[in-house]
N, C-alpha and C positions, 0 to 999 in steps of 0.2 A: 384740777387737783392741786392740795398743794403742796409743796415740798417740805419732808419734814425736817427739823434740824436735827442734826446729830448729837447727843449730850455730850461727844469723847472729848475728852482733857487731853491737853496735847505732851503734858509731861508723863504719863502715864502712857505705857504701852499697854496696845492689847495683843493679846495671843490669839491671832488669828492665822488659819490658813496664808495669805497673804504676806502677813512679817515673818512666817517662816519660813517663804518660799524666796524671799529677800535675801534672810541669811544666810539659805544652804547652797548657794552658787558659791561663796566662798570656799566653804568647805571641802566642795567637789573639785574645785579647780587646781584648789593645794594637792587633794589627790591623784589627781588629772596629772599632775606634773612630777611626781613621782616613777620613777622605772621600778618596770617589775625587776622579783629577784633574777638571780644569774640561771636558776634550775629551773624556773617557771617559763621564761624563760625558752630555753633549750629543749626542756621535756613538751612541754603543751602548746609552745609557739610554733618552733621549728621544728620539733617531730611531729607533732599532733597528737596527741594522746589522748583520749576523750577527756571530758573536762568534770564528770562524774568521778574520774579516780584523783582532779585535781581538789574538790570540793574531800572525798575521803581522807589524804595525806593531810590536808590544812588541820584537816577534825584531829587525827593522831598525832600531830605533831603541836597541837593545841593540849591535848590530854599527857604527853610525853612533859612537856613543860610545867605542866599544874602538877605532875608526879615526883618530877626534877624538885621541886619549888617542895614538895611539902617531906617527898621522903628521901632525905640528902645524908642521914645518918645509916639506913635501911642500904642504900647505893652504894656509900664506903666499903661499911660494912663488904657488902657483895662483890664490891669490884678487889677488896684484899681477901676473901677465900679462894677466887675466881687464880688471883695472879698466885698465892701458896701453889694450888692444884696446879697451874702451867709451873712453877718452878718447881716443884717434885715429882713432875711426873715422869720425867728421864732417870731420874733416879727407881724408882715402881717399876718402870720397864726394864731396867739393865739388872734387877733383881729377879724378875720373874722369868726374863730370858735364860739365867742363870741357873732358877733352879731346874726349868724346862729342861737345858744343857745336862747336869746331873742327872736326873731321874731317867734321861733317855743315856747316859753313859752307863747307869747303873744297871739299866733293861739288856742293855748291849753284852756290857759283862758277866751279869749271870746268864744271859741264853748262850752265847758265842765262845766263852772262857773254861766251860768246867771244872771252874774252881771248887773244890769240895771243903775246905777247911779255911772259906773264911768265914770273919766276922763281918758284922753293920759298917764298924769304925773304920776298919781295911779298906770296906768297899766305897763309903763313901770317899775318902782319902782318893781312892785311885781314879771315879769318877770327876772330884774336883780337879784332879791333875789333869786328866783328861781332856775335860772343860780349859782349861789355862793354858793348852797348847803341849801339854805333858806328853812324851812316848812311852811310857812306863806300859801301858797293854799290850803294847807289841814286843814287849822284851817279855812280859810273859809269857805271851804265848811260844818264843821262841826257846823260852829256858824249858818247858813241859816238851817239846817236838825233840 
């Protein structure tokens, strides 16, 4: 038999199996010599953590980036209603505390006082005193005894 010649031109490459089996040891080697990150690391190396939850985390933290990446005004946005709400909200509670305080001063004073001739305005007054650290209940009830 007999051998046949090859037509290939030698300036021309071909794309075969073989020329790309050439160029991808490069590629791996560069990768090769890179260290893993610091958490990969720590979580999947030295603890062992199965390598299914490391394949999941890369997926969300691939998807957290592409969301980062497209909704950056939607995030502002969020991240300044998020800090409003942390900064008023001591303020909401030291209101609601307050009128909690009241409305159980005012429950106190009408069951406990038998007061007969007061007003709303009276009792709220002596409730907020109440609330503030006021004695004014207990001097009533000692001016009626």
């Amino acid at each position: 038999m007999e051998k046949k010649e090859s037509r290939k031109v030698h300036g021309i490459k071909n794309p075969t199996f073989e020329n790309k089996k050439l160029d991808y040891p490069k590629n791996s080697n560069d990768k090769k010599e890179r260290s893993l990150p610091w958490w990969v690391e720590l979580l999947f190396v030295q603890i062992g953590l199965p390598d299914k939850w490391l394949i999941k985390v890369l997926k969300s933290k691939k998807k957290y980036t592409e969301v980062l990446k497209n909704e950056k005004k939607l995030m502002v946005i969020f991240i300044f209603v998020l800090a409003g709400l942390t900064y008023f909200y001591p303020v909401v509670k030291y209101s609601k505390n307050r009128l909690d305080c009241e409305n159980n001063a005012k429950n106190y004073i009408t069951e406990n006082k038998n007061l007969i001739n007061i007003n709303r305005k009276q009792l709220k007054m002596l409730s907020t005193n109440f609330c503030n650290g006021g004695d004014e209940i207990y001097e009533i009830e000692n001016l009626e005894d």
